[in-house]
N, C-alpha and C positions, 0 to 999 in steps of 0.2 A: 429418388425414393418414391415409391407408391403413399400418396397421401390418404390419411384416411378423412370418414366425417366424423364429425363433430358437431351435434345437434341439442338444442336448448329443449329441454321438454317444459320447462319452465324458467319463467325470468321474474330473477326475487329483487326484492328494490331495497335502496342501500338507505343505508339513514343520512341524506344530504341534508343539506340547509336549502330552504324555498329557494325556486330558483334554476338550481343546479338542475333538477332531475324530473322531466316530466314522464314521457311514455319510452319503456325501453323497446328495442328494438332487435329480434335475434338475426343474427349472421348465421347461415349456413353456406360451411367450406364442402363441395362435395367437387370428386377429381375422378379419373378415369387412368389403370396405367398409361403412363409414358407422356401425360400430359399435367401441368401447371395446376394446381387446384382453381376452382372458379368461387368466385365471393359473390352470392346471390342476396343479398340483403332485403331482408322481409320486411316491409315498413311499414305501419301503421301511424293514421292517421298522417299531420304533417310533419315535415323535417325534412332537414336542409345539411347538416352532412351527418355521417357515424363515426366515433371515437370507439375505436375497438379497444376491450381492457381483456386480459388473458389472466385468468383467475388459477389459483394452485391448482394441483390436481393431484388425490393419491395414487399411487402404481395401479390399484388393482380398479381403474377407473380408464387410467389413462395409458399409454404405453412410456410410463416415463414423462416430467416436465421438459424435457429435452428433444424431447422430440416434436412435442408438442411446438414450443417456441422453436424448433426450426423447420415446421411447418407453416407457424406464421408469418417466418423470417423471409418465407422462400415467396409469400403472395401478398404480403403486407403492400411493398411500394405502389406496385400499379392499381391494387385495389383502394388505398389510401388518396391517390388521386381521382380514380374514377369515384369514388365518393364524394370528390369535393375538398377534402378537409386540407390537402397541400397538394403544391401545383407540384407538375409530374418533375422536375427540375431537381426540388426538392427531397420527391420521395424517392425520388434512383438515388441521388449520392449518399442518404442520409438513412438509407432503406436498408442498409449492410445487418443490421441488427436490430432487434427489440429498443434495445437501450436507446440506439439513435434515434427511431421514431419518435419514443416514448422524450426527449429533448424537443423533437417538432410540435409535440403536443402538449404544455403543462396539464388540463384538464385528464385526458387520457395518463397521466403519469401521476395526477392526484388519485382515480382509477384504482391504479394500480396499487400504488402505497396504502391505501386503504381498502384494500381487497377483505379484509377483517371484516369489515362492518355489515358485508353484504350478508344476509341469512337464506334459511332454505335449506331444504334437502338436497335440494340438484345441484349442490353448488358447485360440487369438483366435475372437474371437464367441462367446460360450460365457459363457451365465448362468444360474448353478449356484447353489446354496443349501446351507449349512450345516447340520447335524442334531445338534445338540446333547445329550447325555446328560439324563433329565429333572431337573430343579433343585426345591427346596421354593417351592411358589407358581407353578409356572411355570402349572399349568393353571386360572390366576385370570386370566392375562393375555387382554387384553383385555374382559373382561364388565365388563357397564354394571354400576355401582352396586347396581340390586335384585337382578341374579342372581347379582350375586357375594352378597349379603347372604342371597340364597336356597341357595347353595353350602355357606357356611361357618355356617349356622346347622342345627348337626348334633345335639343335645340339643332332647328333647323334641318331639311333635307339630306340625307345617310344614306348609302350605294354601299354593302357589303358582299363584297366581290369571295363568296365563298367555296373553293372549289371543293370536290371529291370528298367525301370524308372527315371536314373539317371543323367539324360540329356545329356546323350551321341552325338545329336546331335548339339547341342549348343558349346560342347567343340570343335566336328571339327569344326566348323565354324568360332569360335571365335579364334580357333589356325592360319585359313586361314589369317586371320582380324589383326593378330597380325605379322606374318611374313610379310604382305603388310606394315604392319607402320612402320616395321625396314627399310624401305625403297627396299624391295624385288619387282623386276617385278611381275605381276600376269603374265606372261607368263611362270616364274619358277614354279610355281605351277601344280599337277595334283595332283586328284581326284577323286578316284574312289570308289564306290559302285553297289548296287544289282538292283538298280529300277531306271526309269526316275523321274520319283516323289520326290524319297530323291535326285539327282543327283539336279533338278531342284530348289530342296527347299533351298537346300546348297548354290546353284550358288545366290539366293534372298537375301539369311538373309547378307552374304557376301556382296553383293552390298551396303545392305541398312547400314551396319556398320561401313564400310570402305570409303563408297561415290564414289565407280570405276564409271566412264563413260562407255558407252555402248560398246564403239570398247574398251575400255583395258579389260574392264569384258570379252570379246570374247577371249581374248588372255589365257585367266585362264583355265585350262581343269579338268571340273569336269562333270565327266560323266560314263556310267554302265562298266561294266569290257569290255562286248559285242560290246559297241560303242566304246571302245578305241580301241579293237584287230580290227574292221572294220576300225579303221580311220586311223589305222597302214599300212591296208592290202591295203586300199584305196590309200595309199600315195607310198608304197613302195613293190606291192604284185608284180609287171612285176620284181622282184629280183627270184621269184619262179616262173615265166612262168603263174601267175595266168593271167585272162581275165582282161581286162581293164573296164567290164559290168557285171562282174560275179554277179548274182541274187543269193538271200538268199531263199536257199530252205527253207519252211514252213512245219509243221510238217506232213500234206498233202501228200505233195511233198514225205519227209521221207519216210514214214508207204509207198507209192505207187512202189517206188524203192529197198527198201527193199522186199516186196512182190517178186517180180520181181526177184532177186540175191537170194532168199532163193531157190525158183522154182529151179532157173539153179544150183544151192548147194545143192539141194536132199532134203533138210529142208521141212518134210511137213507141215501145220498147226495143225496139231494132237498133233506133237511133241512140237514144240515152238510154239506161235503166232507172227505172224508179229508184232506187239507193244512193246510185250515181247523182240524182239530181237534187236528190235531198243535202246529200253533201256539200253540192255547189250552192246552194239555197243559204245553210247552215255556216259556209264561208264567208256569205254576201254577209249574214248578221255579224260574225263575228270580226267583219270590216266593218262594220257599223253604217251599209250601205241598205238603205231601205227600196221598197219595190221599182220605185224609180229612179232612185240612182244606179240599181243595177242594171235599166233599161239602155240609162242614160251612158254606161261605160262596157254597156257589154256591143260583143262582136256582131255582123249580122247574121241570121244562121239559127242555127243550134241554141247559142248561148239567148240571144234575142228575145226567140221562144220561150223559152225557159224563164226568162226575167218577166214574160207575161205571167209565168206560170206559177211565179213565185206570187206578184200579185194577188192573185185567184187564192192561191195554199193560205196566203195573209186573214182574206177576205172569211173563207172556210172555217180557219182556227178562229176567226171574234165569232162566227154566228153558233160555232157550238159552244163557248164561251171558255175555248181549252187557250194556255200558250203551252210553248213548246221550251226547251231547254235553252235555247238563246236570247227567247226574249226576255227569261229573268236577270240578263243581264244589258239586255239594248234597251228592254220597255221603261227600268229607272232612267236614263239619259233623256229619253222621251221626258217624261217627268219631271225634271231638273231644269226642260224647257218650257215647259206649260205651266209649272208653280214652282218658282225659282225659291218662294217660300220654305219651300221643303228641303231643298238643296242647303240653304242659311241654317236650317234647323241640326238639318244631321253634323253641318260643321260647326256649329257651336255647342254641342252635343260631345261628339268625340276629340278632344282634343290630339290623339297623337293616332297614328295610322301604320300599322307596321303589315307587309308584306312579304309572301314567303314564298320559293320559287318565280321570285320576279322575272324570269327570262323566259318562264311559260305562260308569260300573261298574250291574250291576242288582243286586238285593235280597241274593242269595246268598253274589256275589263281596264286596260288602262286609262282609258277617258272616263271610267268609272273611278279610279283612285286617283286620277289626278284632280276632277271636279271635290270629290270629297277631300283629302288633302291636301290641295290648292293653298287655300286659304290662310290657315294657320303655318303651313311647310313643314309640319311635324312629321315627316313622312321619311319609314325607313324603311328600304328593301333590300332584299336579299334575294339573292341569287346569283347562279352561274353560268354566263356565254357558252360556256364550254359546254354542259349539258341542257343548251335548248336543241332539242328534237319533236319539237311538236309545228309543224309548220303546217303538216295540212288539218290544224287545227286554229293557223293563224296566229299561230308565236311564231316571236322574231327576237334572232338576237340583237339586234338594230337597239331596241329599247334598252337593254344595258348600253349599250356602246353610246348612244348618247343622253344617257340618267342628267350627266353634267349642263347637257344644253339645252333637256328642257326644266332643269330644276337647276337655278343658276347659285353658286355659292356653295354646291354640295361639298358632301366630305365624303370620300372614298375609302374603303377597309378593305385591305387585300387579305383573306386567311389562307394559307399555304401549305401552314403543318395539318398531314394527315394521320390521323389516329385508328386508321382500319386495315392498309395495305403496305406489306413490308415494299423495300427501296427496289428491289430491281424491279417489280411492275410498277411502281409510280416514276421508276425512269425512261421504262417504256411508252406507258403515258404521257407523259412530257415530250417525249420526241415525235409522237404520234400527233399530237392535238397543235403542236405549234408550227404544223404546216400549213394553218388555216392561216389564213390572213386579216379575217375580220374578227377580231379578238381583244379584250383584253389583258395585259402580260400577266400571268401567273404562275409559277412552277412548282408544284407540290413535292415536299419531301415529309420525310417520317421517322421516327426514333422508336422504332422499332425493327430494326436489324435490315442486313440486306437479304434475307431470304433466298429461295429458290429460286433459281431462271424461267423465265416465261420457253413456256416447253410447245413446239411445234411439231404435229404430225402430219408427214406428206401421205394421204391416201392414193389407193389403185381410183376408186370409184366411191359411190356412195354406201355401198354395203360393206366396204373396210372399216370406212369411218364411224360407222355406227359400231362396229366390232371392236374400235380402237376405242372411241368413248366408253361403252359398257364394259369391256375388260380392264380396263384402266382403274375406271371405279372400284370392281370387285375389286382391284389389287389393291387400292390405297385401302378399302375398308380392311383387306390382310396386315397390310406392314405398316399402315399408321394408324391403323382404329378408327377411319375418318367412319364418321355415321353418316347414315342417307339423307339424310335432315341436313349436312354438312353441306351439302353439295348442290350445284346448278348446272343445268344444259342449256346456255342461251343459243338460240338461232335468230336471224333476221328476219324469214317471213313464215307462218302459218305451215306451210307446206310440207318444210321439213321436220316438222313433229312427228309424224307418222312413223316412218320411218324407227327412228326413236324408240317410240311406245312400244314397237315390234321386238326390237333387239332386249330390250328393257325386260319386255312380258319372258321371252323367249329365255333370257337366264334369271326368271321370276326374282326382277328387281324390283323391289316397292317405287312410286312414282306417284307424282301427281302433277296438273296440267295447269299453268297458273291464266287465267283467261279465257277460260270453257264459257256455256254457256251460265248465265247469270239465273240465280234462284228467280228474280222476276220476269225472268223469260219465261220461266214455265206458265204452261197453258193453264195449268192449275189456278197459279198464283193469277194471272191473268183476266180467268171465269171469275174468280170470288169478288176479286175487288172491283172487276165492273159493276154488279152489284152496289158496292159501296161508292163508286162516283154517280153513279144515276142517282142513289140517293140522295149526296151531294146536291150536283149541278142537273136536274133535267134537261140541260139543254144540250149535254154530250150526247149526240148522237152514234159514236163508236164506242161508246159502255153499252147502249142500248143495243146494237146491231150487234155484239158477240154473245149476250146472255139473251136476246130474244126468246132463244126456243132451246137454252141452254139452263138445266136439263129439257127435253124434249117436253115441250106443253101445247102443244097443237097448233103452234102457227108459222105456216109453211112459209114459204117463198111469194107467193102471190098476194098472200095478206102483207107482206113486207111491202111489196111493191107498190102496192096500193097506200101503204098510209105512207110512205115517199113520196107519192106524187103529190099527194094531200098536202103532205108539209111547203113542198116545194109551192103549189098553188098557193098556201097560207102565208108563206113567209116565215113559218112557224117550228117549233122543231117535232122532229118523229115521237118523241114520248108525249109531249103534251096534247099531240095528234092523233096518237094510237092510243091514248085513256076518252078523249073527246067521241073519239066519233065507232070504237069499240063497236058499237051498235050496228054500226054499216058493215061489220066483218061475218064470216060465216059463225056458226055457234061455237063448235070448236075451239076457234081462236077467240072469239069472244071471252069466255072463260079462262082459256090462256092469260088473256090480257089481264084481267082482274086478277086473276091467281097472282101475276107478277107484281100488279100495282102493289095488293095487299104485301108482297115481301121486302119491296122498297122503302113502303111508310113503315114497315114493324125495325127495319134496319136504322132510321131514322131515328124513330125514337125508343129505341132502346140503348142505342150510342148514346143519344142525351140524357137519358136518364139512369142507366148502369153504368156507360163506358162501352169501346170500341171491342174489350175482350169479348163478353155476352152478346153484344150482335154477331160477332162475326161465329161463334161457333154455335150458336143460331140459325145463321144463314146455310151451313153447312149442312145443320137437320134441318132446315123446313126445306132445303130444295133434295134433301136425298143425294145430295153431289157425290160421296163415297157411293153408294148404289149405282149412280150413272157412270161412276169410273169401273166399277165391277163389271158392267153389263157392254163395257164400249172396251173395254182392254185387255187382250186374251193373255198375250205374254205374265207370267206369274210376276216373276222378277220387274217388269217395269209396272205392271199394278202396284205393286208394293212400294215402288219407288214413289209413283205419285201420289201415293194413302200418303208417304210421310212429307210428302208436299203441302200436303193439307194441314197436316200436324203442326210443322213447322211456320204456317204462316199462323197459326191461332197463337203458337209460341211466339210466334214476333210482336204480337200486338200487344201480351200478356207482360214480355220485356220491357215493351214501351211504354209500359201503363206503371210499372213495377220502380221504372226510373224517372217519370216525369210526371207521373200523378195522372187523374183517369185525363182521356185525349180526345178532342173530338173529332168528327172523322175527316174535318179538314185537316187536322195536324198531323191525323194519322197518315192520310194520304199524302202530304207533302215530306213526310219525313222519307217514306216508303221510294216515293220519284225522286228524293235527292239523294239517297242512297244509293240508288241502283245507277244514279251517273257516275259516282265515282269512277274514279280512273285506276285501277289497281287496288282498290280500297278490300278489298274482301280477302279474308287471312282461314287459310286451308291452313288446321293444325294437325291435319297428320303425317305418319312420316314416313319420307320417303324420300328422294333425290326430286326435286322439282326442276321442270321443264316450261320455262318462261321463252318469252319474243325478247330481245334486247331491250323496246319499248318500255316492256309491261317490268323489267328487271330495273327500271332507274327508281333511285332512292331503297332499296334492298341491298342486303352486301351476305357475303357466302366464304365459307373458309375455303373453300376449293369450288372452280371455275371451267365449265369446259365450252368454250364459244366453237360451234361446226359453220362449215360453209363460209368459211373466210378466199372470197372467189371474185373477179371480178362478174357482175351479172347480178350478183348475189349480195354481197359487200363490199364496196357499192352494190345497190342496185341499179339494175339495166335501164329504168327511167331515170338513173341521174348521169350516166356515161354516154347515153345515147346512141345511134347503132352507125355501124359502120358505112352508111346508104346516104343518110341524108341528114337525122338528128347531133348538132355539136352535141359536145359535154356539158350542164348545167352548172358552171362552177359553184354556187351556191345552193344546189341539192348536193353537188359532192363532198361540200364542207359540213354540210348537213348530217350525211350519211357518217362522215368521219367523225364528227360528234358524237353519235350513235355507237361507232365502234369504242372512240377512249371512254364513254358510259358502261360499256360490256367489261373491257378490259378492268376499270375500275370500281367493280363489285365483287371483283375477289381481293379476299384477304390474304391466304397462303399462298395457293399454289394456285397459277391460271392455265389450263393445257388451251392451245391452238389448233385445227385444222383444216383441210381443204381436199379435193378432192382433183386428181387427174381426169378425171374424166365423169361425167353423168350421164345418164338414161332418161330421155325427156321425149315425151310421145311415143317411146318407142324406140327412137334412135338413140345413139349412142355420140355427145357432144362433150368433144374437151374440152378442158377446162383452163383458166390461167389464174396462177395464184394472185391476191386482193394485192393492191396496191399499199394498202394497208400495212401490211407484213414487214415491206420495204421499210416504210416509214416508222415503225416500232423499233427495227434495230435488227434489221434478221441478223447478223452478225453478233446480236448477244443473244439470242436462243437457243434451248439445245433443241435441234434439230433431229428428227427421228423420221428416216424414207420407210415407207412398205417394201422399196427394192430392197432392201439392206437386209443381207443373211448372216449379220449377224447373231450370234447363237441368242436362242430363250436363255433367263437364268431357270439353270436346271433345281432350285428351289422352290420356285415359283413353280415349276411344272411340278415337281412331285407333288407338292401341296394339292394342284389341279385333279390330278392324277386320282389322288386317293379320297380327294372328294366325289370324282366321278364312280369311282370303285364303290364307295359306300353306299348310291344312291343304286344304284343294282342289285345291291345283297342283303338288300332289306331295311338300310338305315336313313331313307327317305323315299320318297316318292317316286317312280321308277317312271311311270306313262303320264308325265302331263303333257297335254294335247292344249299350246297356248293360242293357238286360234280360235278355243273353243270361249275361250274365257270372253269376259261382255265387259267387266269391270273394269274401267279406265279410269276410276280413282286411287289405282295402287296397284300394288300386287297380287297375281291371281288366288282365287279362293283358297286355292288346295298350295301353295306356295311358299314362302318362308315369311315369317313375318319380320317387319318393320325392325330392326334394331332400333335399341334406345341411348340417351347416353351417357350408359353405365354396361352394352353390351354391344361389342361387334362383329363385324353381318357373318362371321363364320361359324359363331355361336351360334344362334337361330335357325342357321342351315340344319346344324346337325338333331333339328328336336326332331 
């Protein structure tokens, strides 16, 4: 049956005794034909599970009480779990009817018996839910067996071996949630993970389970690795002579400084590239190998050089008084060694340590939570072998694999049941992933049916398989309603997006690109808030050197060069060089000079004394910046884009001033640089089928799945098989790469399509291809399989449908000449195009407007 809604316009409160009934909470069921109704629970304030009660209803209100109760009958079980209020066991067998629910629940069935009492006009049709005060144990309800045993096992060192889908976030939180009701401070508590997102989503679910108020929730520290080693650095860095203002160099910053020290190290860019070297620099930190140990273990040569050069880049970042994104996490270590004092502090401070993605931590980070949870051993982590894929960032699965030896006594939680992907892709999974050998044993199953087969397409080349992706799509959006929002296109490298985007634009399919470039990449974002770190820290020399003569204020190149040398003579830095001695410059820049000083000190102290909003859109009239984008940027369309670059960063300050009370411009700017490291952290809400890297796709899941370039070269890649000449195979890049794949594989939900290509076009020529090894090891023998040779007939449904959509768009009932090359727009679909389904409409609807 097509379900309909059923929305609360109002929610009347019943005559309980104290106690029973604080803030109620509306349930909205809204469904789509041919699919399940969804239970979106709107919740206010805190609460910890909903007791849904189903209130009469007259006919001309409702279609019938009968219908109604077997609408709820039909989505009550699994919503009643994912609520919390009964574990899923419970709500399948017991879920057959009202009545038997209404047994599961006596509160929910007191509810109902007294449906009388409730008043109000709205009261017929109207299914509302109860918010109960939170109870001892209530945030146990529902979790399976291991996570409750992984929850309430709060003494001593904990290794929660969570794989795929397992709710691995739910168990941290409910772990927080439970040492809070043993009567624990949240101030004992720390927190940490890889993103603001999960750090932020943790800090919510916690609130609303436990009922913290706002100042003791702030006492709780849950937050990235990145922000704890600042907040460290922040509180106790004058122990290591650090700046009391020191700015977080940006990757910018980086790439410009290294440049710079490779030059004076003989390093040409022939030999390494400036990016290249920063990454082997940024490896050395996150071994936690400082300038001369990297001296001490690197090769001669190349590497050598470079471990000079690291030195120098070292030397560079203290005298402008910037660090860089690694040492907020190598500089506390430092610190833990020069005043051990502070080390004892934070450990008698937080007593319990819980970590999240433990198998993405690298060298540093862990010598970072083992010194902090050392001590007491309260220390739980979570994570999964199975999906560590971050190695050239210095994760290793090693560290799960031996959690037990270097935390002696631990207790291990294997969670297995998966709650997002039906049985035949998590059994593909399983056979894929347990060809690694350095692993822990886990096997993922799920009670949610055995679904569709993992579906493989053999392409001619690379322009089938894009044709085979994007027509595929159109057809699930025809025969199962899937929306574009529904959907993912993982690939393995960069490369093959293109490709994609083309096919995509070309049957004007909405899209979007998960991993572009980052709002504080822009040059915009860039200009303003050098500005704001000069005012900061004078002594950053690369805030000074982009906004110098940005907007154009008369000082060229040769007055640069001169108060460089100056400095460099002085010891001194460029800004406090080029206000001193101003005098020595031509008149022109002279003026310049002052013009700039005065808008540094007005940024200063209007931060301190209004807040960071009022300086910065300040900043934007006193330099004319929109006029300088005017008069420098012809294209219409990308002016505009950067006017609201401007916009948007005055909206971001205004958000952060809106949530955190006014900010000053150090906190501005450290929120801003820990932000923008995130790893995936930035949520594109519009809609469209998204195009992610496998990478950028871990911890994300998608009801429909289409992974391309399933090839050896590719996945694997050709750096981990090595070539036919001279390089073996890297056994542990190809276990590597294979964790990467069962990550891909297990981000769909429904339906996963596979494919590869016979043959590719690379440089020019024309190179065959061999199917991933991959493939083999999933089960080809349970895929269905689909060749390009196979002439087997089209279904002649499918084509009509086609047919008469092409027909209509010729005779006047859509757009007739779109010219998709012409389009610029790689955030969706083109201008003149179909828009975006929603979902409550699919994509053939929208076609025909």
């Amino acid at each position: 049956m097509r379900h309909g809604v059923l929305r609360s316009s109002h929610t009347p409160q019943p005559s309980f005794s104290r106690g029973q009934v604080s803030t109620c909470v509306r349930v909205t069921f809204t469904a789509r034909a041919g699919h399940p109704a969804d239970a979106n629970v709107s919740r206010r304030r805190s609460q910890t599970h909903v007791l849904p009660a189903l209130l009469a209803a007259p006919a001309t209100t409702m279609t019938g009480r009968a219908e109604a109760t077997t609408s709820f009958n039909a989505i009550l079980p699994a919503t009643a779990h994912r609520a919390g209020v009964v574990p899923r066991s419970s709500a399948t067998s017991s879920g057959a009817s009202f009545a038997g629910f209404l047994r599961l629940c006596p509160r929910l069935r007191f509810m109902a018996e007294n449906r009388s009492k409730w008043s109000g006009p709205n009261r017929a049709g109207i299914l509302c839910a109860l918010h109960e005060p939170p109870m001892p144990g209530q945030h146990l309800a529902g979790l399976n067996p291991p996570q409750q045993e992984a929850v309430e096992t709060l003494s001593g060192p904990l290794l929660v071996l969570a794989g795929a889908g397992t709710g691995k976030t739910r168990v941290v939180t409910c772990r927080m949630a439970e040492i809070v009701s043993r009567g624990v401070s949240p101030s004992a508590i720390c927190a940490v993970t890889f993103t603001n997102k999960a750090a932020k989503e943790m800090k919510e679910r916690v609130r609303k389970t436990v009922r913290l108020g706002k100042k003791k929730l702030q006492t709780m520290v849950v937050s990235t690795f990145h922000s704890l080693g600042l907040r460290i650095l922040r509180d106790h860095g004058h122990h290591l002579g650090l700046r009391k203002g020191a700015n977080i160099a940006d990757e910018s910053d980086q790439l410009s400084i290294m440049t710079d020290v490779m030059r004076e190290s003989g390093l040409a860019r022939t030999v390494i590239r400036p990016n290249d070297a920063r990454w082997k620099v940024s490896l050395w930190k996150n071994q936690g190998l400082r300038p001369d140990d990297a001296l001490e273990s690197a090769e001669l040569g190349v590497e050598s050089t470079l471990a000079v050069a690291y030195g120098r880049y070292e030397a560079e970042l203290r005298r402008q008084g910037l660090l860089d994104f690694d040492d907020l996490i190598l500089r506390p270590l430092d610190l833990f060694k020069e005043a051990p004092q502070v080390l004892r502090g934070l450990q008698d401070q937080w007593h319990y340590l819980l970590v999240d993605e433990y198998q993405d931590t690298n060298g540093c980070q862990y010598e970072l939570i083992k010194a902090i949870g050392g001590a007491r051993r309260n220390i739980c982590c979570v994570g999964d072998d199975d999906q560590s894929i971050y190695a050239w960032r210095g994760a290793d699965p090693e560290r799960v694999l031996r959690f037990t030896r270097d935390f002696p006594g631990a207790v291990v939680v294997t969670l297995e049941q998966n709650y997002r992907s039906t049985g035949l892709i998590l059994e593909g999974a399983n056979r894929l992933i347990t060809t690694n050998t350095q692993r822990r044993e886990k096997k993922l199953w799920s009670a949610l049916g055995r679904g569709e087969p993992i579906e493989l397409y053999i392409a001619e080349d690379e322009k089938d398989e894009v044709d085979f992706v994007t027509t595929r799509a159109m057809l699930l959006g025809q025969k199962e309603a899937m929306c574009w929002e529904d959907c993912a296109i993982l690939f393995r490298a960069n490369s093959q997006c293109r490709p994609l985007e083309q096919a995509l634009r070309a049957r004007q399919i909405p899209y979007k690109v998960v991993g572009t470039r980052s709002f504080f990449d822009r040059r915009e974002v860039r200009d303003l808030l050098s500005f704001v770190r000069l005012a900061k820290n004078p002594a950053d020399d690369a805030a000074l050197l982009r906004i110098v003569n940005v907007p154009p204020r008369g000082i060229g190149k040769s007055s640069i060069d001169k108060v460089l040398g100056w400095a460099a003579e002085d010891r001194a830095s460029a800004w406090s060089t080029m206000k001193r001695r101003a005098d020595d410059l031509p008149a022109r820049a002279r003026d310049g000079v002052r013009s700039l000083e005065e808008i540094v000190t007005t940024i200063e102290e209007l931060a301190r004394v209004e807040g960071v909003t009022p300086a910065i859109s300040w900043l934007t009239e006193a330099t004319q910046y929109r006029d300088h984008l005017r008069q420098t940027v012809d294209d219409a369309l990308e002016l505009q884009t950067r006017l609201t670059i401007v916009d948007e960063l005055e909206d971001t300050a205004r958000t952060l001033e809106a949530t955190s009370g006014k900010a000053s411009l150090e906190s501005f700017l450290d929120t801003l640089a820990l932000r923008e490291q995130d790893f995936g952290d930035k949520e594109d809400q519009s809609d469209g089928i998204t195009l992610l890297t496998m990478h950028a796709a871990k911890g994300l899941e998608f009801p429909y799945v289409f992974i391309v370039g399933m090839e050896e070269g590719i996945l694997p890649h050709r750096n981990s098989i090595g070539s036919e000449e001279d390089d073996a195979p890297d056994d542990r890049a190809i276990e590597e790469e294979r964790r990467l794949a069962y990550v891909g594989v297990t981000r769909a939900r429904q339906r996963l399509f596979l494919s590869y290509a016979r043959e590719r076009t690379r440089f020019g020529r024309t190179v065959k291809r061999t199917m991933s090894r991959f493939l083999e090891e999933l089960g080809l023998d349970t895929l269905h399989v689909t060749d390009s040779t196979d002439d087997t007939p089209a279904d002649p449904e499918v084509g009509r449908e086609m047919l008469r959509k092409i027909r209509s768009r010729f005779s006047g009932g859509g757009p007739s000449n779109v010219d998709s090359e012409t389009v610029t727009d790689t955030k969706g679909a083109p201008d003149s195009g179909a828009a975006a389904p929603t979902k409550k409409a699919a994509w053939w609807e929208s076609m025909d407007d």
